[in-house]
C-alpha positions in Angstrom: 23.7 -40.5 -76.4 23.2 -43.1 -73.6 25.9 -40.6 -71.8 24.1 -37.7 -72.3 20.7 -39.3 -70.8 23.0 -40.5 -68.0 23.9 -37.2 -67.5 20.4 -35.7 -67.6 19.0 -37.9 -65.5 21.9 -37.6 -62.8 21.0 -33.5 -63.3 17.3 -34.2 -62.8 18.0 -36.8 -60.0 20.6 -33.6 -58.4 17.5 -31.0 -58.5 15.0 -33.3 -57.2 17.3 -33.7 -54.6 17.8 -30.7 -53.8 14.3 -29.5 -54.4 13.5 -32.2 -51.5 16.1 -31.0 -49.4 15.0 -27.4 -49.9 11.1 -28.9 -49.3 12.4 -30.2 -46.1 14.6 -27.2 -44.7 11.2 -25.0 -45.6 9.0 -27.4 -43.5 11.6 -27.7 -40.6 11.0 -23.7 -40.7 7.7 -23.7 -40.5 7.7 -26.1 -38.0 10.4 -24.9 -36.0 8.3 -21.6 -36.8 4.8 -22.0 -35.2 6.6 -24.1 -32.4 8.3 -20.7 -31.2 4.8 -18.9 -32.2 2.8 -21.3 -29.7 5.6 -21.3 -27.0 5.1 -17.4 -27.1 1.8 -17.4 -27.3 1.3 -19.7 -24.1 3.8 -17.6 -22.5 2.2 -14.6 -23.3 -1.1 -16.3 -22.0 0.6 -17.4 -18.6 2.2 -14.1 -18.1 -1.4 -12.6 -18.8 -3.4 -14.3 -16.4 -0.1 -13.4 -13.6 -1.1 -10.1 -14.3 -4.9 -10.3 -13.8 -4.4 -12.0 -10.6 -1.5 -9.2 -9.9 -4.0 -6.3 -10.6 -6.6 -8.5 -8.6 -4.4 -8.5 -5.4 -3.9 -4.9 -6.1 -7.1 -3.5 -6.4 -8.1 -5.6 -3.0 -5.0 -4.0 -1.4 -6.2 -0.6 -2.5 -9.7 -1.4 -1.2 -8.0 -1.8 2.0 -6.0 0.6 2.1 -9.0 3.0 1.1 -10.4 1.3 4.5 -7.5 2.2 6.6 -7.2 5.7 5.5 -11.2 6.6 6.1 -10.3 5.0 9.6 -7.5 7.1 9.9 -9.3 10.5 9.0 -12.2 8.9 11.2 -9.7 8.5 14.1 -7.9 12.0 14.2 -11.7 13.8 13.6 -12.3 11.4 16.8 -9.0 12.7 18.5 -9.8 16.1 17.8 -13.5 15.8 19.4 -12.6 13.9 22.4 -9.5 16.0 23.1 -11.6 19.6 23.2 -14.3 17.7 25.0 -12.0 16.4 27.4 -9.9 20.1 28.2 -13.5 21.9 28.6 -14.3 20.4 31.9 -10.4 20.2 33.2 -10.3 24.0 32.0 -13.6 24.1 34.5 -12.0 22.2 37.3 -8.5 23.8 37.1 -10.5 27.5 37.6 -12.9 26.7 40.6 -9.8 24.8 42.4 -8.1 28.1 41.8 -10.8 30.5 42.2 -11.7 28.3 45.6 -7.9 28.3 46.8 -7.7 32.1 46.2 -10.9 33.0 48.1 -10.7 30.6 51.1 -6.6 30.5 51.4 -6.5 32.6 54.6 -9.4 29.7 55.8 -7.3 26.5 54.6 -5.0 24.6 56.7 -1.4 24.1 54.9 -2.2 20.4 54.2 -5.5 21.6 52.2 -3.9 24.3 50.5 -0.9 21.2 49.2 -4.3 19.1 48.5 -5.9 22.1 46.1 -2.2 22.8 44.6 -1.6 19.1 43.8 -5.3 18.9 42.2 -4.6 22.0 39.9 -1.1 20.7 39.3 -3.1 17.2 38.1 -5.3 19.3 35.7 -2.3 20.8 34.4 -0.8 17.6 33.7 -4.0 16.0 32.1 -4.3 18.9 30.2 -1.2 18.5 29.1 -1.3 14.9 28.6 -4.8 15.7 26.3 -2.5 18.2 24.3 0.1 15.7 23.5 -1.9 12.9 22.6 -3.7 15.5 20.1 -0.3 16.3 18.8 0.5 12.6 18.4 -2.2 11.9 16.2 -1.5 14.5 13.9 1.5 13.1 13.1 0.3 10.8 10.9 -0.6 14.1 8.9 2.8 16.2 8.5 4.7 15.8 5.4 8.2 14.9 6.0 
């Protein structure tokens, strides 16, 4: 009899030690548990606030981007202007030199006809250099 309480009480002593080990294990996973959940969380947090301040410097990049391309659209509406303003008058120039070299050219002495050639020649070319620099800001505009 004395060996069979023995032997109940080692059994009893065997599952209370295991029902603390199995206590233990279950609180080293809950532990081990909300140690990984608040590690995640805080890296979720972290990574969160790297994206606000991300979309933060993206929005102001946008802003200025928005700014450069209104400048842009201002700048080539500015080209356009200033390029037709500037050909009128050369255009104007360019045809009294010519209409004045064509009536008086029987009047002129060689030297003043070169002088009236070289001056419609320098319309040309400022006409010219107006065309290109109207062509060079439209550039910006072609689609590769």
């Amino acid at each position: 009899m004395l060996q069979e309480k023995q032997r109940i009480s080692d059994h009893l002593l065997n599952i209370f030690v295991v029902g603390i080990i199995g206590l233990l294990l279950l609180s080293a996973t809950a532990i081990y548990s909300y140690i990984k959940r608040n590690k995640i969380a805080n890296d979720l947090s972290e990574k969160s606030k790297a994206l606000t301040k991300a979309e933060y410097i993206l929005e102001e990049k946008n802003k200025m981007l928005e700014k450069y391309i209104k400048s842009n659209i201002k700048l080539s509406q500015f080209a356009h202007i200033a390029s037709h303003d500037l050909k009128s008058p050369l255009r104007t120039v360019r045809s009294f030199i010519g209409s004045a070299k064509n009536s008086a050219k029987d009047r002129l002495t060689d030297s003043e006809k070169e002088y009236m050639t070289m001056s419609l020649d320098a319309t040309k070319d400022m006409f010219n250099l107006v065309e290109d620099l109207l062509s060079f800001s439209k550039v910006n505009d072609l689609e590769l």
